[in-house]
BALUMKE-385722 format. One record per residue (C-alpha): residue in one letter; x, y, z. Coordinates in steps of 0.02 Angstrom, whole numbers, padded with zeros to 5 digits, always signed. Layout:
// BALUMKE-385722
AXYZ...
***
This chain:
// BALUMKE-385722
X+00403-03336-00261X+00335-03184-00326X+00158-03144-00380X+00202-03135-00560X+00307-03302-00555X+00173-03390-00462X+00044-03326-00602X+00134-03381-00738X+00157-03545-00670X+00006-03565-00639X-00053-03521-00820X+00086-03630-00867X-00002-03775-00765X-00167-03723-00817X-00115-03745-01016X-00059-03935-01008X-00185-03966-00896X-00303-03900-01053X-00262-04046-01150X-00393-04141-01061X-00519-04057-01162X-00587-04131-01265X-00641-04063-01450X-00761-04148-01576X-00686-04208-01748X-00752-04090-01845X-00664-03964-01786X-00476-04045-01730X-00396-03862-01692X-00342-03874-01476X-00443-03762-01381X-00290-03711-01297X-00130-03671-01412X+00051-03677-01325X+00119-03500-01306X+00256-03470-01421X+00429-03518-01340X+00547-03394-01264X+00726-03351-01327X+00846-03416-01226X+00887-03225-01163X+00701-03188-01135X+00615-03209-00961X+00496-03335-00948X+00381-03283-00820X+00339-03134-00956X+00280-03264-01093X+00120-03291-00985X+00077-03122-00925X-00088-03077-00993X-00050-02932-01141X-00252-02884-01160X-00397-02915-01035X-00415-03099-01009X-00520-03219-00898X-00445-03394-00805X-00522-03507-00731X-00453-03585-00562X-00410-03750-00555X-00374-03827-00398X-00448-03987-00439X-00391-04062-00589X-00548-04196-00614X-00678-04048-00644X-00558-04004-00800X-00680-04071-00950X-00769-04004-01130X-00935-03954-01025X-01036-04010-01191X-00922-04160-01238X-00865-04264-01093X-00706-04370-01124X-00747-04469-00969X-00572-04484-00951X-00506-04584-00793X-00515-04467-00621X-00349-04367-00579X-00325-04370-00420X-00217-04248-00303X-00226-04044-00304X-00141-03934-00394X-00029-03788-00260X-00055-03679-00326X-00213-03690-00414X-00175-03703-00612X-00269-03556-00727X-00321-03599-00888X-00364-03468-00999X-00564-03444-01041X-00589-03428-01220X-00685-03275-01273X-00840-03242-01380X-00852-03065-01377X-00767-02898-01363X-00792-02719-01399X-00674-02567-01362X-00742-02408-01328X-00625-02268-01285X-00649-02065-01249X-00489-01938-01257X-00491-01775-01180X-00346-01681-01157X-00192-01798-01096X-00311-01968-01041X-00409-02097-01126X-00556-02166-01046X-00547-02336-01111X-00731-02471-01064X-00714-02639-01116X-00840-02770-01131X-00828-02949-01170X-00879-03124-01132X-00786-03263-01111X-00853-03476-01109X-00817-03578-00983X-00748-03695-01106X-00649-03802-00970X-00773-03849-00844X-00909-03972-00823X-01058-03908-00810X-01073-04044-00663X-00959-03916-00572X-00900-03777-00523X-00753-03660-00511X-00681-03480-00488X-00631-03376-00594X-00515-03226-00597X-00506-03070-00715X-00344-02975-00756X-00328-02822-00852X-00185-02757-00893X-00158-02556-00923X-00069-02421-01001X+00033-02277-00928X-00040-02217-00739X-00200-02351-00774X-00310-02329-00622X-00459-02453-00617X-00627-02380-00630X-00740-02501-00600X-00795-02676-00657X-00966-02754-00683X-00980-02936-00702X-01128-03047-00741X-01124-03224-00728X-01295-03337-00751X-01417-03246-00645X-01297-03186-00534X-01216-02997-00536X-01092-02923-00454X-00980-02762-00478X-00840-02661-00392X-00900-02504-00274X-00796-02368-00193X-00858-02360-00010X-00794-02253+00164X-00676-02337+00280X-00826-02307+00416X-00954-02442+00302X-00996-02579+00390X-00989-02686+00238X-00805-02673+00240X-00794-02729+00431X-00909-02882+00382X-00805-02935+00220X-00716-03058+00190X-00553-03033+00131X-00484-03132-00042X-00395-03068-00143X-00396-02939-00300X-00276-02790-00334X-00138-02763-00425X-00032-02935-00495X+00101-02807-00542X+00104-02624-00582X-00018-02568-00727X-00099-02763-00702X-00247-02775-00607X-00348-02922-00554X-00520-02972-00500X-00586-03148-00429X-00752-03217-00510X-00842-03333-00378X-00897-03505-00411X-00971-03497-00594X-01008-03648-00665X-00962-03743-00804X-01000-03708-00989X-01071-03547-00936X-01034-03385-00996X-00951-03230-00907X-00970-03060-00967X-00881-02907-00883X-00873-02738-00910X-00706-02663-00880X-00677-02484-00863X-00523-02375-00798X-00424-02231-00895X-00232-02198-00924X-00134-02063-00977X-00097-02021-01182X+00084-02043-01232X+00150-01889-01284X+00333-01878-01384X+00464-01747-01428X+00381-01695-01592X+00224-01643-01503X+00112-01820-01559X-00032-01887-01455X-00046-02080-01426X-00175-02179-01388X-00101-02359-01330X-00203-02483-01259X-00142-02678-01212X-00271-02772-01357X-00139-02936-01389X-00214-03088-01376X-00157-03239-01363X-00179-03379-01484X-00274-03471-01348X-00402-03370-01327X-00482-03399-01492X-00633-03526-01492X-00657-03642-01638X-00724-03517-01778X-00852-03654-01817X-00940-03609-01654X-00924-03411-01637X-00915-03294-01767X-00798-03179-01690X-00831-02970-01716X-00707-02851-01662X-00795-02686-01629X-00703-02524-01591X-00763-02351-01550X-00627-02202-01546X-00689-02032-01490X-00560-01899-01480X-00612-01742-01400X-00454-01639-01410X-00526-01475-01318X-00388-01351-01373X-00449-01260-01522X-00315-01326-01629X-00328-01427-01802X-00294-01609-01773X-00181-01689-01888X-00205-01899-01879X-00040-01970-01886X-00074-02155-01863X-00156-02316-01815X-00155-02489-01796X-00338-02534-01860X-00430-02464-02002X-00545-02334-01912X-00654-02243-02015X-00709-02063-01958X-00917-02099-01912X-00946-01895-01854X-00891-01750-01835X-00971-01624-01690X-00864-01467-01676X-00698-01525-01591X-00762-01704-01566X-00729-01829-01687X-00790-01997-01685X-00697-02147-01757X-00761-02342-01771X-00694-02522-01823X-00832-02662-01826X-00748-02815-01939X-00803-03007-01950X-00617-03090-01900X-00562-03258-01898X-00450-03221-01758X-00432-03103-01623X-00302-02953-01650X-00131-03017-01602X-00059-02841-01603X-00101-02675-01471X-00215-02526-01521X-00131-02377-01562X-00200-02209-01610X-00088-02057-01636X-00128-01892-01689X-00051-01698-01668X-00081-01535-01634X-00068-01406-01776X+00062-01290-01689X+00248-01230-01715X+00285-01166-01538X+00219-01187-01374X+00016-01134-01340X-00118-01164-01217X-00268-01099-01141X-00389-01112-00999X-00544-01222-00997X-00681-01156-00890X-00856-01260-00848X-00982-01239-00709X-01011-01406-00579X-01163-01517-00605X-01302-01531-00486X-01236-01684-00400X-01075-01604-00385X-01055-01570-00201X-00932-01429-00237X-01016-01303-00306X-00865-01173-00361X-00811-01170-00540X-00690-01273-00596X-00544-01214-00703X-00410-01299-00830X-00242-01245-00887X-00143-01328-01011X+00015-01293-01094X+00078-01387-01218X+00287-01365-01288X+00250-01379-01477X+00357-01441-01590X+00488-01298-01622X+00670-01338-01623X+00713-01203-01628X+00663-01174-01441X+00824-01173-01316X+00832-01275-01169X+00891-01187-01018X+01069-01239-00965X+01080-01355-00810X+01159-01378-00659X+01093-01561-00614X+01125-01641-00412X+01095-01816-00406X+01038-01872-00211X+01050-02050-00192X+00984-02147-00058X+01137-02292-00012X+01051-02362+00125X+01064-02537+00161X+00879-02556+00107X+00923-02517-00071X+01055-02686-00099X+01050-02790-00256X+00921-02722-00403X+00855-02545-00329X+01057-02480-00313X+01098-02549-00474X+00961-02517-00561X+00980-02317-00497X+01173-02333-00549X+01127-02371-00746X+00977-02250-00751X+01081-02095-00671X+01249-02140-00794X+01112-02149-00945X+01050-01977-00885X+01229-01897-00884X+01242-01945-01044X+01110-01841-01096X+01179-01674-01030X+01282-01566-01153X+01456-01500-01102X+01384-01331-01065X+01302-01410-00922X+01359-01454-00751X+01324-01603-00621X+01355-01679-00449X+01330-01846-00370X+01298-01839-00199X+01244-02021-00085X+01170-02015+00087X+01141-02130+00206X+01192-02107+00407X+01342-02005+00324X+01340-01910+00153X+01472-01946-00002X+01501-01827-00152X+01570-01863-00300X+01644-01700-00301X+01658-01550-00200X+01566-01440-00314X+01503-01455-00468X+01599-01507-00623X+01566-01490-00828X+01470-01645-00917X+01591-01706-01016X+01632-01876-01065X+01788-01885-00969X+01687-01823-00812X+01554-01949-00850X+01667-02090-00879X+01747-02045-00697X+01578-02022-00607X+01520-02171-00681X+01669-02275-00599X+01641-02191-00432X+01469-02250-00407X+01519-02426-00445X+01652-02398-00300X+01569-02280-00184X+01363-02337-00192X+01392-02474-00063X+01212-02490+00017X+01236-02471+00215X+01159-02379+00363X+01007-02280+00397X+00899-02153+00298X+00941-01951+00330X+00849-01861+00193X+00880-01676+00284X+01046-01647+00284X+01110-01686+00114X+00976-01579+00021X+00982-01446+00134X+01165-01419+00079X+01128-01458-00082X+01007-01315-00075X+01109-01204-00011X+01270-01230-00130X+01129-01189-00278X+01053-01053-00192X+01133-00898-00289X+01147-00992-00486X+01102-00884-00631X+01090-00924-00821X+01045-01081-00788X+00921-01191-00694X+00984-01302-00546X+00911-01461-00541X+00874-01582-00400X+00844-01757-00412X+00815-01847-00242X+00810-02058-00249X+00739-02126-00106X+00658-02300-00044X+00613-02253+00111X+00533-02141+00262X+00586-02027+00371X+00516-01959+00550X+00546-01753+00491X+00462-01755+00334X+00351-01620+00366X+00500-01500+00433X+00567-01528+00252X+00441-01499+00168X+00429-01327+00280X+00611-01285+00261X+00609-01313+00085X+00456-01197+00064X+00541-01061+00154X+00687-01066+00062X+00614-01057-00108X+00534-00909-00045X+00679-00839+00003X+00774-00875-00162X+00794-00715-00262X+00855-00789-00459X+00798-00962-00512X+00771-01062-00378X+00834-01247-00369X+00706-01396-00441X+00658-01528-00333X+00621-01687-00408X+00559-01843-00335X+00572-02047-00359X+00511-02146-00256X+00552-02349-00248X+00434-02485-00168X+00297-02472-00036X+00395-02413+00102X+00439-02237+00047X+00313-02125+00076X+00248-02054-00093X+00126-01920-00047X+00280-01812+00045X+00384-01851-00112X+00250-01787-00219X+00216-01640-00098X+00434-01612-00122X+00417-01601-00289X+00262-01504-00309X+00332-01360-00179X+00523-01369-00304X+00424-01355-00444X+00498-01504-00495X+00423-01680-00565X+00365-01847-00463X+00365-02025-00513X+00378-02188-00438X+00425-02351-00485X+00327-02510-00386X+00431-02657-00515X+00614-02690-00473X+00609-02710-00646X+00551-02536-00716X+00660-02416-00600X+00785-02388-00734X+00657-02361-00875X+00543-02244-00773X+00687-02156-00710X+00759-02107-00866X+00596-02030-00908X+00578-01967-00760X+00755-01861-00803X+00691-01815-00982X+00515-01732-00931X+00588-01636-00769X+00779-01560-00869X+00714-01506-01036X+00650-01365-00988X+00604-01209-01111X+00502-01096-00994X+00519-01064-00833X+00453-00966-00691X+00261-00943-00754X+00147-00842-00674X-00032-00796-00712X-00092-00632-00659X-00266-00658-00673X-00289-00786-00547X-00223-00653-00427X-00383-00567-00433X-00485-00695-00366X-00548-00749-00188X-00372-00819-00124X-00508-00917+00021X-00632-01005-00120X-00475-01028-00248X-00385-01180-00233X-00250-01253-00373X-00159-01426-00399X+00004-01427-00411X-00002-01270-00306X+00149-01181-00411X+00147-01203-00587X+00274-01333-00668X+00399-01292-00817X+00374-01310-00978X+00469-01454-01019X+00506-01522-01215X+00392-01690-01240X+00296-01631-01085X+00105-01582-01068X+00072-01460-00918X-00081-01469-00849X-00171-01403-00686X-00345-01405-00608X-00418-01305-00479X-00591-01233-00408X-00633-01059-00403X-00763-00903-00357X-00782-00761-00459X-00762-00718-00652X-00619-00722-00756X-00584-00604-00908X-00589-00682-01086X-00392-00692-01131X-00272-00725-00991X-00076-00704-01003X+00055-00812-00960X+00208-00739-00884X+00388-00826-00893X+00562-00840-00957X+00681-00903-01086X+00818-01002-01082X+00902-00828-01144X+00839-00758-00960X+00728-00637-01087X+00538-00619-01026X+00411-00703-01138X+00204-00654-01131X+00066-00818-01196X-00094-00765-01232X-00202-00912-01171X-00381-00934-01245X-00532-00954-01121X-00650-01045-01175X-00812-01099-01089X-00833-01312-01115X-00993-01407-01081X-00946-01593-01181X-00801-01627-01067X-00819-01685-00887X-00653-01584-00800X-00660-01670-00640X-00667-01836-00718X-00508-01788-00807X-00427-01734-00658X-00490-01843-00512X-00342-01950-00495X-00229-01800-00497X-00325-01709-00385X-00351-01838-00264X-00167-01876-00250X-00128-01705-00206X-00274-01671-00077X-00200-01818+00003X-00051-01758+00021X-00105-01608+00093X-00205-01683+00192X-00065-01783+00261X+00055-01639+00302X-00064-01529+00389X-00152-01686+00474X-00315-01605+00412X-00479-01691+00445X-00563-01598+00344X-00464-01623+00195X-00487-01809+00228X-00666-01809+00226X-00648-01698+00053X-00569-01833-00019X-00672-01967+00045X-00827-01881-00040X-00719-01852-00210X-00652-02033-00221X-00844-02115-00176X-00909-01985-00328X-00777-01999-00462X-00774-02226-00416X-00558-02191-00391X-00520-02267-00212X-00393-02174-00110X-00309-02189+00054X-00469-02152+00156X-00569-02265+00058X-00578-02436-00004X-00627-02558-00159X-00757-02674-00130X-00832-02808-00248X-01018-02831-00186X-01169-02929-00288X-01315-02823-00365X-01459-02934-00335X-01532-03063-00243X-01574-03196-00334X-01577-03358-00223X-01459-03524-00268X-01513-03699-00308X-01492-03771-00136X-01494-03950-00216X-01345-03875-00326X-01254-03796-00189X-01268-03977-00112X-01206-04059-00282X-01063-03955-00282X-01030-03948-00081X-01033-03785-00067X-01048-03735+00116X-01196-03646+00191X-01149-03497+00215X-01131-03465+00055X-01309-03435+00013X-01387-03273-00048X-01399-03204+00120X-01235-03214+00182X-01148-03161+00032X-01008-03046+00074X-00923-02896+00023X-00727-02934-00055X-00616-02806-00025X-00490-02769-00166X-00332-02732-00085X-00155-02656-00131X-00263-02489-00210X-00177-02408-00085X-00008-02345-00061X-00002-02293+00116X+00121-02156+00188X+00265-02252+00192X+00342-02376+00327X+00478-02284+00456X+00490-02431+00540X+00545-02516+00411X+00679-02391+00332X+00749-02402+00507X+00758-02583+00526X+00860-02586+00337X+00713-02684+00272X+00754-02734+00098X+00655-02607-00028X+00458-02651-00024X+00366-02689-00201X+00184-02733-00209X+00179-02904-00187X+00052-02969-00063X+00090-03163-00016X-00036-03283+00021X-00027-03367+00183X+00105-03529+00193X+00022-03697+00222X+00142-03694+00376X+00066-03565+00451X-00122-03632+00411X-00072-03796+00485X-00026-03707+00638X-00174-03598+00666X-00285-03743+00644X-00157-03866+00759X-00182-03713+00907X-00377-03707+00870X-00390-03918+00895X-00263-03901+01052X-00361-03744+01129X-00537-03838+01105X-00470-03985+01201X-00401-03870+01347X-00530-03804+01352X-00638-03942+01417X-00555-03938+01573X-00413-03866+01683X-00244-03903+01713X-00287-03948+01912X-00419-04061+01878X-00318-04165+01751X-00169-04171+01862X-00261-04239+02002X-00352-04359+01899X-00188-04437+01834X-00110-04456+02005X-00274-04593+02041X-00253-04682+01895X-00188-04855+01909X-00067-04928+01769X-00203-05007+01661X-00295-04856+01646X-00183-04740+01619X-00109-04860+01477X-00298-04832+01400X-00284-04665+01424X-00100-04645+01334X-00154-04725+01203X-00365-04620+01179X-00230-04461+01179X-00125-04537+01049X-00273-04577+00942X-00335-04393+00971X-00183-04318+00927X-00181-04435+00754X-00371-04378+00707X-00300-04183+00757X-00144-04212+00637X-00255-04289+00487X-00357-04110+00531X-00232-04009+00497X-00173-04099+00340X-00348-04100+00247X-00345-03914+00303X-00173-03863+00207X-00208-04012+00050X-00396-03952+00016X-00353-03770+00054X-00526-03758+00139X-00498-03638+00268X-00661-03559+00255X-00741-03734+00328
***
C-alpha cells in the first residue's frame, strides 16, 4: 500500500472514529462532516488528500478519542488502530501572506488549529501536511505548541545533531505534498504553525501571470461558529520588477489594492466568514507588451552574503504576439523500453508522446526511436507529421514498446545526433525518456558538449524527463542544460503524462533561437559564473530566466542577439536596471542550487560541494549535501508527574530531546544498480517497517540476550549430566521462556512501541 492510500485510509478511519465526540446541544452541527462521496469513476484515495494546509491528529488508541471540554464518558474501546487513524484538527485561525517577484510566489502561512479530539487527560501526535503549487519547495516551518517550540533547520551532513537524531518520519506524502510530525501535544490544546515555502507563477500562452495557491478546505475543518469567530486574512504583494504596466486580470477573493510603492503593489482581504473558503486562491495579472521584451536586473550582495560578487538577472519574456512564427521542427522521440519501465511509466509515455504528435503541423517532421540493450526506430529517417503518419506511429508503439532488457543511453542519441547534425530551416529537437542510470554519464555529457561545439547551423535540442528515484536527475538536467534544451521530472506514476505534455509545449514552441549577449563577454570569464550555462530559447507560454554572479561593470542597455523562425537576425534592447526591494538570490536559490549540484557532480568537485552546502544552510533550501532537521527552540522542562500520567518514557525529557530528520528532500544521483537489476521504476514512497520484520528484530534481540549468558560448550556439557527429572524441569523453564519471549514480541508489533 502506498503512502497516499495508507493516508487516506487513515483519514478515512480517523473521520468515523470522530463521531465519538461529543458536542453540546446548543450547538448540534458534527465537529467532523463526511467528505462528499466520490463518483463512481473518481479515485477514492483523492477524496481525502488534504487540498490546503491541514493538521491531524494521530490516533493509535481509540479510548483517548473524546470532546477535551465535554467528556461523553463513553464505554473504553479497546484494541489499536494499524495504522493509526488521523482525524482532522479543526482550525481557529489563518492568514495568507504571499510576495511575487518575477516567476515565484513566496507564499507564509500561519494558523492554529484545536485539539478538538483529545482529552486533555492525554496525549497524542500530531502531523502537518501542506500541500503546494507548481516546483513547491518547503522553506521552513515553525510550530508552537503550549510552552513548547520547535521549527525546521537546514544543517551540514558533518552536524552532529544529525548523527544523534532520531529518525521518524516527515517529507514528502506525494509530490508537491509535504508533511511534518507534531510530538505529543495534548489534548484541547492549541497548535499554531507557521508554514513557509515558495512555488513557481503559472504562466499561459497569452502572456498572463498566476498566482495559485491550494486554500480548499474541507467542510470538517470548520469549528462550531458559536465558539470561533472565524477571519480570513490575506495579504498579496506583487512586485513585478520589469518596468512594464501591470494589467490585473483576475481573482478569486475580493482584494482591494492597500499601496502602491513604485512597481510594488500591495493587495489585502481581511473578512468575518462563517466558513472557511472552499475554493483555491488565484491571482492573475499581465504584462503590458505586444512582442517579446526583457531586461537585466542588477543588485549588489548583502553583508551576510558570503559571496561577495554582484549578482545579475536576465529575463525574457515571449509576449503575446501571434503574429510571432514558430520555428519548424524536426522532433526525435528517445524512449527508454527497458524492463524497468512495465505497466504505468510505458503507457503513460505512449499517450503523452501520441498527444505531442498531435500537436506538430504537417510542415514538421518526427521520429520515434526506443532503446534498451538494442535500439528500434519507427522509421529510418524522419517522416512528415501528418495524421496518417501519426495514426501509424501511434500503432507501432502499442506493438513495438515492449519493456525488456537493460539501459544504453549512448548509443541511440549519439546517432540521433549525428543524423540531425547538418538540418537547416528548422530546429531539431530531442526528447530523451528515461527511468534510469547509467555508468558513462559523464562521457555523454562530454561527447555531447563537443559536438554542439562542433555543430556549424542550428544545433540539435536536448531535452530531458526523468521518471522515479532511480534515474539520476542532476545529469539529465546537466543534458538538457548543455542542448539547450528543457528538464522536468515526474516523481507520481500518475502525473507523467500531464507533465510530459508540458514538458513538449515549453521546449518545441520556440520563436528565438540562438541568443547571445555580447556584453557579458567583456567581463572576468574567472569571477563570472551563469546558470543554465547557455541561454535557453524563447519558447511561446515560456518565461526565460537566468542568474549568475559577476566582477566588473556593465553598460546601461545591453543587446540581445538571435534568430527568427525566418533564419533572419533579430537585435533586443534589454533595460538594466539597478534593484534594491527584491532579494535575487532568494528568487533563484533553488535554481541555482540544482545546477551547482550538478556540476558539482560531473566534475566530482569538492569545492563546489562545500559552495552549495553554505548556499542551501543560508537560503533554509536543503540539498544533496545537506539535510532537514526539526529541532525544539527552548528548554522549557516537562511535568514529570504528567509525563508519568501519560507514560511517557524517560528519555523523553527536555534533555534528551532529539533532532528529527525530514527525509525524502533529497533526490540522490540515481540508482545503477538498480536500472541494471530491471528494478521496477522508483517513486517516492518511503514504507514504514512491517510488523514482521519488528517482530523479528526484537525475537533475535530476546534469543541473543539469552546466548549470551553462556556458551554453547558449557550448556552441552551440562545437559549430558542431567538426569530425566531434571531435564524434564528444564524442557519445560525453556518452554515457559520462549512463551514470555513470544508475548514480547507481540506487545512490541500490537503497541508499536519500539522506542521502549
Amino acid at each position: 500500500m502506498s503512502f497516499v492510500d495508507e493516508f487516506s485510509r487513515s483519514v478515512d478511519d480517523g473521520l468515523k472514529l470522530s463521531k465519538r465526540i461529543y458536542t453540546s446541544s446548543k450547538d448540534q452541527r458534527p465537529t467532523a462532516a463526511p467528505p462528499r462521496q466520490p463518483s463512481p469513476m473518481e479515485r477514492s484515495t483523492e477524496s481525502f488528500l488534504p487540498t490546503a494546509p491541514m493538521v491531524y491528529a494521530v490516533i493509535s488508541d481509540p479510548g483517548i478519542v473524546d470532546n477535551p471540554d465535554i467528556p461523553s464518558y463513553q464505554p473504553y474501546v479497546y484494541g489499536r488502530c494499524d495504522p493509526p487513524a488521523l482525524i482532522p484538527l479543526q482550525m481557529k485561525e489563518v492568514e495568507l501572506e504571499m510576495e511575487c517577484v518575477l516567476d515565484t510566489v513566496f507564499v507564509t502561512m500561519r494558523g492554529r488549529w484545536w485539539i478538538h479530539c483529545v482529552t486533555r487527560s492525554r496525549a497524542c501526535e500530531c502531523r502537518i501536511v501542506v500541500p503546494m503549487g507548481e516546483q513547491g519547495s518547503i522553506l521552513g516551518v515553525e510550530v508552537e505548541v503550549g510552552k513548547v517550540s520547535f521549527g525546521t533547520e537546514v544543517v551540514d551532513l558533518a552536524d552532529e545533531r544529525i548523527n544523534h537524531s532520531k529518525s521518524k518520519g516527515g517529507g514528502f506524502l506525494k509530490p508537491q505534498m509535504f508533511y511534518l510530525p507534531v510530538p505529543e501535544a495534548n489534548g484541547g490544546s492549541d497548535i499554531f504553525a507557521t508554514i513557509k515555502w515558495s512555488q513557481k507563477l503559472l504562466y499561459d500562452d497569452e502572456g498572463q501571470f498566476t498566482v495559485h495557491i491550494p486554500f480548499n478546505f474541507p467542510t470538517y475543518a470548520n469549528a462550531p461558529s458559536k465558539i470561533f469567530v472565524k477571519r480570513e486574512k490575506i495579504k498579496l504583494t506583487l512586485n513585478a520588477g520589469i518596468g512594464k504596466e501591470v494589467l490585473l486580470r483576475g481573482t478569486s477573493h475580493a482584494l482591494k489594492e492597500k499601496s502602491r510603492q513604485g512597481e510594488k503593489m500591495i493587495f489585502v482581504y481581511d473578512e468575518a466568514v462563517e466558513n472557511w473558503p472552499t475554493k483555491d486562491f488565484n491571482f492573475s495579472y499581465s504584462l503590458h507588451s505586444a512582442d517579446v521584451f526583457g531586461g537585466l536586473l542588477l543588485q549588489s550582495p548583502s553583508v551576510h552574503d558570503y559571496d561577495q560578487r554582484d549578482m545579475f538577472c536576465l529575463f525574457l519574456l515571449p509576449g503575446n504576439n501571434k503574429k510571432r512564427k514558430v520555428f519548424k521542427r524536426e522532433v526525435v522521440f528517445l524512449i527508454d523500453t527497458s524492463g524497468s519501465m512495465q505497466r504505468k511509466p510505458i503507457e503513460s509515455v505512449k499517450h503523452a508522446v501520441f498527444a505531442s504528435l498531435l500537436e506538430l503541423t504537417d510542415q514538421d517532421f518526427f521520429n520515434i526511436v526506443s532503446f534498451s540493450d538494442e535500439v528500434c526506430s519507427f522509421s529510418t529517417c524522419l517522416v512528415p507529421a501528418t495524421e496518417e503518419m501519426i495514426e501509424s506511429a501511434n500503432q507501432w508503439m502499442g506493438t513495438n514498446l515492449v519493456t525488456k532488457g537493460g539501459t544504453n543511453i549512448s548509443r541511440p542519441l549519439n546517432e540521433v545526433m549525428e543524423s540531425l547534425a547538418n538540418t537547416k530551416g528548422s530546429i531539431p529537437h530531442i526528447f530523451l525518456i528515461t527511468d534510469g542510470s547509467v555508468e558513462d554519464e559523464r562521457d555523454i555529457c562530454a561527447n555531447i558538449r563537443t559536438q554542439i561545439t562542433n555543430t556549424k547551423s542550428i544545433s540539435p535540442r536536448i531535452s530531458t524527463f526523468g521518471i522515479g528515484l532511480f534515474c539520476n536527475h542532476y545529469f539529465l538536467r546537466m543534458l538538457a542544460s548543455i542542448g539547450r534544451g528543457h528538464y522536468d521530472a515526474a516523481y507520481d506514476p500518475d502525473s507523467i503524462e500531464t507533465r510530459m505534455k508540458a514538458w513538449f509545449r515549453r521546449a518545441s514552441r520556440t520563436t528565438l533561437a540562438n541568443l547571445t549577449i555580447d556584453a557579458f563577454n567583456n567581463l572576468d570569464d574567472s569571477e563570472f559564473e551563469v546558470y543554465p550555462q547557455n541561454i535557453p530559447d524563447i519558447s511561446a507560454g515560456c518565461i526565460t530566466c537566468m542568474f549568475g554572479r559577476y566582477k566588473g561593470k556593465l553598460p546601461t542597455s545591453v543587446k540581445a542577439k538571435g534568430c527568427l523562425a525566418d533564419m533572419s537576425a533579430i537585435e533586443l534592447d534589454l533595460k538594466v536596471e539597478h534593484v534594491k526591494d527584491m532579494q535575487l538570490e532568494k528568487v533563484f536559490a533553488k535554481q541555482h542550487i540544482d545546477f551547482l549540484t550538478a556540476q558539482a557532480w560531473i566534475y566530482e568537485n569538492k569545492q563546489l560541494e562545500n559552495k552549495i552546502t553554505k548556499l542551501s544552510i543560508q537560503n533554509s533550501i536543503p540539498s544533496e549535501y545537506t539535510r532537514m532537521i526539526m529541532a525544539w527552540k527552548n528548554s522549557a522542562e516537562v511535568d514529570t508527574t504528567k509525563a508519568k500520567k501519560q507514560g511517557l518514557n524517560k528519555r523523553t525529557g527536555p534533555n534528551e530531546r532529539l533532532p528529527i530528520i525530514i527525509h525524502g528532500l533529497a533526490i540522490g544521483f540515481g540508482n545503477i544498480a538498480a536500472t541494471q537489476e530491471n528494478t521496477p521504476t522508483g517513486f517516492s514512497e518511503l514504507k514504514p517497517p512491517e510488523a514482521l520484520e519488528v517482530m523479528f528484530t526484537k525475537a533475535a534481540g530476546c534469543c541473543s540476550s539469552a546466548a549470551d549468558c553462556c556458551c554453547c560448550m558449557c550448556l552441552i556439557r551440562g545437559c549430558s549430566r542431567m538426569n530425566d527429572q531434571c531435564f524434564i524441569v528444564f524442557t519445560q523453564l525453556c518452554t515457559a521462556l520462549a512463551c514470555l519471549g513470544c508475548l514480547e514480541c507481540c506487545s512490541a508489533v500490537c503497541c508499536n512501541n519500539g522506542d521502549s
